[in-house]
KEMARVO-874100 format. One record per residue (C-alpha): residue number from 1; residue in one letter; x, y, z. Coordinates in steps of 0.5 Angstrom, whole numbers. Layout:
N
+-----+------+-------+-------+-------+
|  nr | rest |    c1 |    c2 |    c3 |
+-----+------+-------+-------+-------+
| NUM |    A |     X |     Y |     Z |
...
+-----+------+-------+-------+-------+
END
This chain:
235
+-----+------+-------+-------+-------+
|  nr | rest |    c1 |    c2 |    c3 |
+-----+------+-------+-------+-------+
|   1 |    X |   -11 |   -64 |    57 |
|   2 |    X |    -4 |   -60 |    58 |
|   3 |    X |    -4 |   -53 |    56 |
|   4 |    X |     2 |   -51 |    52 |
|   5 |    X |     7 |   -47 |    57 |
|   6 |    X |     6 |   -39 |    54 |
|   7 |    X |    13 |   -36 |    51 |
|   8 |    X |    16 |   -31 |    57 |
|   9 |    X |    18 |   -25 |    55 |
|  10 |    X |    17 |   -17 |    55 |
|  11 |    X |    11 |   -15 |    53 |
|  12 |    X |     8 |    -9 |    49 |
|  13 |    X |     0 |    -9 |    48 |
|  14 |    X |    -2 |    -9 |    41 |
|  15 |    X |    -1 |    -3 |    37 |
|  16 |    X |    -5 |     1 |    32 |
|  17 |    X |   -12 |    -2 |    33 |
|  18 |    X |   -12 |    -4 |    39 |
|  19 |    X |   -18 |    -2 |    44 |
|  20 |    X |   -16 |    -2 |    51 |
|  21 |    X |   -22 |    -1 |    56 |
|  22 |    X |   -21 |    -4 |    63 |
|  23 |    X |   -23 |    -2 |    70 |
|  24 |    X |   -18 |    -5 |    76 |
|  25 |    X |   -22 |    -5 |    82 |
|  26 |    X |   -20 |    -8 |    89 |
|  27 |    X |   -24 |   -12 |    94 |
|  28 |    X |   -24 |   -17 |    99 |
|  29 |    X |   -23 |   -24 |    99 |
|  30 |    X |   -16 |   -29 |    97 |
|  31 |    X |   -15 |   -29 |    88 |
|  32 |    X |   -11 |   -34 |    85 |
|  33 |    X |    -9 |   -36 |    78 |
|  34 |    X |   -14 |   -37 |    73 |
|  35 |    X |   -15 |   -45 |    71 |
|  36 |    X |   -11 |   -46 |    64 |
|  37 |    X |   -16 |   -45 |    58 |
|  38 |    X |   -14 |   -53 |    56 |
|  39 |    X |   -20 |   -56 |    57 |
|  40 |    X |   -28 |   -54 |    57 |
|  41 |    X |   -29 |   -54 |    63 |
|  42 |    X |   -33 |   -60 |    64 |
|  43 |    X |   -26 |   -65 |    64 |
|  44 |    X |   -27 |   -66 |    56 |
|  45 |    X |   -21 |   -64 |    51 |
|  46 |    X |   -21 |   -57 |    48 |
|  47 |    X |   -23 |   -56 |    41 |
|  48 |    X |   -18 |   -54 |    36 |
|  49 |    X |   -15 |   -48 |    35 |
|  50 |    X |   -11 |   -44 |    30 |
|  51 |    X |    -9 |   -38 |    30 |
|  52 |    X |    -9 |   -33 |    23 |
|  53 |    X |    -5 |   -30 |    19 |
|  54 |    X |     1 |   -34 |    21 |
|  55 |    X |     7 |   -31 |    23 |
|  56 |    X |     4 |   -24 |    23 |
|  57 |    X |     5 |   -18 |    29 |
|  58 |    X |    -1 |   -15 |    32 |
|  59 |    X |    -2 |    -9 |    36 |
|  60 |    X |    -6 |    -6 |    41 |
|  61 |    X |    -8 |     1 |    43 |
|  62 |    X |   -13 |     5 |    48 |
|  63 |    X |   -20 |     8 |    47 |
|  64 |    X |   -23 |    11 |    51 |
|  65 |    X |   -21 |    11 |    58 |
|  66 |    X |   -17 |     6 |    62 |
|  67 |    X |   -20 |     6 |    70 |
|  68 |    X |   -17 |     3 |    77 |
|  69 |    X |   -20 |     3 |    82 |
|  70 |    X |   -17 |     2 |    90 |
|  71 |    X |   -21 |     4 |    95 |
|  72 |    X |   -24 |    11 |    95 |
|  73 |    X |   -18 |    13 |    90 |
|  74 |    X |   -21 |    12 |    82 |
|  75 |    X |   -15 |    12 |    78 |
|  76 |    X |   -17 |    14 |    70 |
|  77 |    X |   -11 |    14 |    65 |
|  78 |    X |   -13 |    17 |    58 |
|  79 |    X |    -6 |    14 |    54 |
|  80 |    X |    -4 |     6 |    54 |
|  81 |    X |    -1 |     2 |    47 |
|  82 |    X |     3 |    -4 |    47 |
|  83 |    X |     6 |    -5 |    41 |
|  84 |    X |    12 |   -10 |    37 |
|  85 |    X |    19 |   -10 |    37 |
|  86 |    X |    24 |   -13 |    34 |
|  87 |    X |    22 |   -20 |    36 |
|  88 |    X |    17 |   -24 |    37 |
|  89 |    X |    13 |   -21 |    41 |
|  90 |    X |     6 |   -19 |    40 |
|  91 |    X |     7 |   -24 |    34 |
|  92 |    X |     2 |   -30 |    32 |
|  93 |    X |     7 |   -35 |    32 |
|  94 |    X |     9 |   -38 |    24 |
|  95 |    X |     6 |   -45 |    22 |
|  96 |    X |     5 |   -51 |    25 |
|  97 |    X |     5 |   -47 |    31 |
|  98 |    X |     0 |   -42 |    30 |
|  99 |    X |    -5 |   -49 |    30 |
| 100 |    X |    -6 |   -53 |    36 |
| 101 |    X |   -11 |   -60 |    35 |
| 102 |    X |   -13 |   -59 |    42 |
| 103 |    X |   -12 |   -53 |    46 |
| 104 |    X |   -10 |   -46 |    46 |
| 105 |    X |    -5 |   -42 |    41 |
| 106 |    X |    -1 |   -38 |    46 |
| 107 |    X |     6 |   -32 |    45 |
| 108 |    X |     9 |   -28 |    49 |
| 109 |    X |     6 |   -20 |    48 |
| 110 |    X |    10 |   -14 |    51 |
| 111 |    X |     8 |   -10 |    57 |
| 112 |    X |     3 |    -5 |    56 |
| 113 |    X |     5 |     2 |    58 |
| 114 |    X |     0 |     7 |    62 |
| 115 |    X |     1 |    14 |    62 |
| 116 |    X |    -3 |    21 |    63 |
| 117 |    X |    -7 |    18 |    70 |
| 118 |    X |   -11 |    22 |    74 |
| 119 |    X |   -13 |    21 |    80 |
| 120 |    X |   -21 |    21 |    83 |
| 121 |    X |   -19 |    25 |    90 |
| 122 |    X |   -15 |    32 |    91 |
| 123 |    X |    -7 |    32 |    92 |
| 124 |    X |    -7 |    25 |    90 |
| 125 |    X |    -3 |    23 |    84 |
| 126 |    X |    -2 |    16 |    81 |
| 127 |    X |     3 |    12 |    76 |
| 128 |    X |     2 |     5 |    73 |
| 129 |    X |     8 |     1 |    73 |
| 130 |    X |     9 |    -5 |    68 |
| 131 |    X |    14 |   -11 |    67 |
| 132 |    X |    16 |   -18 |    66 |
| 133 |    X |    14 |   -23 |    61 |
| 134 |    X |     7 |   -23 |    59 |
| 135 |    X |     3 |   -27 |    54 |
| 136 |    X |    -4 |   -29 |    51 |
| 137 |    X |    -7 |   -35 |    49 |
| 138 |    X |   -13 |   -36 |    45 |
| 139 |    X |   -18 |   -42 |    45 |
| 140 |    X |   -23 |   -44 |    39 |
| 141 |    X |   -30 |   -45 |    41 |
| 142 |    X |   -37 |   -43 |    44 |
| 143 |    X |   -35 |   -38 |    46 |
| 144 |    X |   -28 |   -37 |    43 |
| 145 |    X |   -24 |   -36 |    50 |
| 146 |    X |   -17 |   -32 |    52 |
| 147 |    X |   -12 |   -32 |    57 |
| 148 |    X |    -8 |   -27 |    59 |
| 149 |    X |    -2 |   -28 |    63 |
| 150 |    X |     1 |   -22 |    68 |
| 151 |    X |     8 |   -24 |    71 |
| 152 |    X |    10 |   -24 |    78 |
| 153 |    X |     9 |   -17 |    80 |
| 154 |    X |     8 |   -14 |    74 |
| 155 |    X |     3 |    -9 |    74 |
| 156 |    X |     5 |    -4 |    80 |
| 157 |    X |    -1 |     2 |    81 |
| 158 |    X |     3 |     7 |    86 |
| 159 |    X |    -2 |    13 |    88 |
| 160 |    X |     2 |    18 |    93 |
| 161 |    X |     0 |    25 |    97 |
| 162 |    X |    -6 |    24 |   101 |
| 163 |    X |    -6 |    17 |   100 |
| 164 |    X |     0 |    14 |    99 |
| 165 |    X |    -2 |     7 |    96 |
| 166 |    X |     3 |     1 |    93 |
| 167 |    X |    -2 |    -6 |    90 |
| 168 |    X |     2 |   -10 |    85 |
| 169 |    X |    -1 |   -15 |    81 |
| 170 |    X |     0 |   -22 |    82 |
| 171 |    X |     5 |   -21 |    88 |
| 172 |    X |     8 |   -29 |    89 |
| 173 |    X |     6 |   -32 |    82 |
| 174 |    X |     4 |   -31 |    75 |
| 175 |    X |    -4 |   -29 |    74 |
| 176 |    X |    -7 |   -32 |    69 |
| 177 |    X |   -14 |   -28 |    67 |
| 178 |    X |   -20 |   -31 |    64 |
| 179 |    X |   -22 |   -27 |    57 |
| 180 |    X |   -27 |   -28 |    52 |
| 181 |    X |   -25 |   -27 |    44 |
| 182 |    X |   -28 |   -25 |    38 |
| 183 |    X |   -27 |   -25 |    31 |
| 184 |    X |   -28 |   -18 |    27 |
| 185 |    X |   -26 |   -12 |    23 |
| 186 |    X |   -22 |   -12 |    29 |
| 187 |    X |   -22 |   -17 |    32 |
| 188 |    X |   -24 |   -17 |    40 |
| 189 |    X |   -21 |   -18 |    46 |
| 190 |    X |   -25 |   -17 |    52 |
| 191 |    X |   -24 |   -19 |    60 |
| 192 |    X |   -30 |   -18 |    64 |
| 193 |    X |   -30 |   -19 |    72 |
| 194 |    X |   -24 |   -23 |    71 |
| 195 |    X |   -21 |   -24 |    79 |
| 196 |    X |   -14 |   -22 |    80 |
| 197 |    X |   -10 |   -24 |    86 |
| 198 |    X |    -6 |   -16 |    89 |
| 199 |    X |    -2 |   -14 |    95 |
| 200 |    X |    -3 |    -7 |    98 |
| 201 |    X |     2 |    -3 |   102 |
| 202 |    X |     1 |     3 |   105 |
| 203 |    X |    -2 |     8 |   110 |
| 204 |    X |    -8 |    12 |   111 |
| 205 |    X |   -13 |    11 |   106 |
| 206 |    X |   -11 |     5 |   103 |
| 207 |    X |   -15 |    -2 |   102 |
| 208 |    X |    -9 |    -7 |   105 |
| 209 |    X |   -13 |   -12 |   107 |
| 210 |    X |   -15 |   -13 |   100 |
| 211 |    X |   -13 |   -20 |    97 |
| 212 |    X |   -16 |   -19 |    91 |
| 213 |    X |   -18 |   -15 |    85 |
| 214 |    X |   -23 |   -15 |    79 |
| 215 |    X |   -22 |   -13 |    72 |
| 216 |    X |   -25 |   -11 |    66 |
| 217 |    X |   -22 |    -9 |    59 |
| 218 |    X |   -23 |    -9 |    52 |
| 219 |    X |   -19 |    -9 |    46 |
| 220 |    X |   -19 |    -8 |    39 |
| 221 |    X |   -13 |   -13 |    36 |
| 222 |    X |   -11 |   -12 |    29 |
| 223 |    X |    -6 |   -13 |    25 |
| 224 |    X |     0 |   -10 |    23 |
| 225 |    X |     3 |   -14 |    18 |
| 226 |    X |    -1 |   -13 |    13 |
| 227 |    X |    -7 |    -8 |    16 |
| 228 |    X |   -12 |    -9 |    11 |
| 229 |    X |   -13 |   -17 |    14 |
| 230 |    X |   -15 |   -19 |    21 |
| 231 |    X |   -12 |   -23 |    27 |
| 232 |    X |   -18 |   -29 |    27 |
| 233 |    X |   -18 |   -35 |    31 |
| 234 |    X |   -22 |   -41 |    28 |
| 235 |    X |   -21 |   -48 |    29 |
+-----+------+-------+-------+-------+
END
């Protein structure tokens, strides 16, 4: 079955609640784009999806630490949030179109924004770029999956000192990253060892022959509507 095309634009992570754990890590091998979450992986038409409340904003925020791994450089940042605007970004779509009879609900979602990194190795500091038209989708079933969508270069880590390294996330087309979704008070949203393609630049000290990257995240959804409901996915 066809996957429903994620609306593109800038994208902020989910505000107020949003629990934001991820680990980035570098390794070898060739990554490419994550298969559409548009059927069950067995060829058979995906259940149906909606997405609840209709037409309701929801944001994301980091708890804990977020961890980026590449090579012998650890990068940890303590400060992470993407949050609506004034469109509709980081928004459930308004009904019909918050339901899909078979396949995903996706949106556009703004770029999350990371900031207060540290690096693991002396004199080396680190900042993470974020740009370009994100999106999320979700699709009911056992379990619930996710995806998320990271446009052509648009996560870019750059640690410099002793070891001045550039590896830009989905670096020749977008990467779409298999997750998991969970109901609750709130809601998850969670990536465990999801493959990304990366490019790695630079000197001494960086891993230029990795092609490839893991990641790991959670996030608490929630909704900024109307914070005493939830965002849910059901079918």
């Amino acid at each position: 079955m066809r996957r429903q095309p994620l609306r593109a634009r800038a994208l902020p992570a989910p505000a107020a609640g949003l629990a934001f754990a991820a680990a980035f890590t570098l390794g070898g091998g060739t990554a490419g784009a994550e298969a559409p979450l548009s059927t069950t992986g067995t060829g058979v038409a995906a259940a149906s999806t909606t997405v609840t409340p209709a037409g309701h904003h929801f944001a994301a925020n980091l708890t804990g630490k977020a961890t980026f791994k590449a090579g012998a450089v650890t990068v940890t940042c303590s400060v992470s949030s993407s949050v609506p605007g004034a469109g509709d970004n980081n928004k459930v779509p308004a009904a019909p179109g918050n339901t899909n009879p078979s396949g995903p609900v996706s949106n556009p979602i703004n770029a999350p924004g990371f900031s207060s990194c540290t690096a693991s190795l002396p004199g080396v500091t680190a900042t993470i770029t974020t740009s370009g038209n994100w999106g999320v989708s979700m699709q009911n079933g056992s379990p619930t999956t996710a995806s998320l969508t990271i446009p052509t270069g648009g996560f870019v880590l750059q640690t410099n000192g002793l070891a001045s390294c550039t590896v830009t996330a989905a670096p020749t087309a977008p990467a779409n990253i298999a997750g998991t979704w969970a109901n609750g008070a709130p809601s998850k949203l969670g990536f465990s060892g999801a493959s990304v393609p990366v490019h790695v630049v630079g000197g001494f000290g960086c891993p230029t022959s990795s092609t490839s990257s893991t990641f790991n995240a959670t996030y608490n959804v929630t909704d900024t509507t109307d914070t005493a409901s939830q965002i849910t996915v059901t079918g």
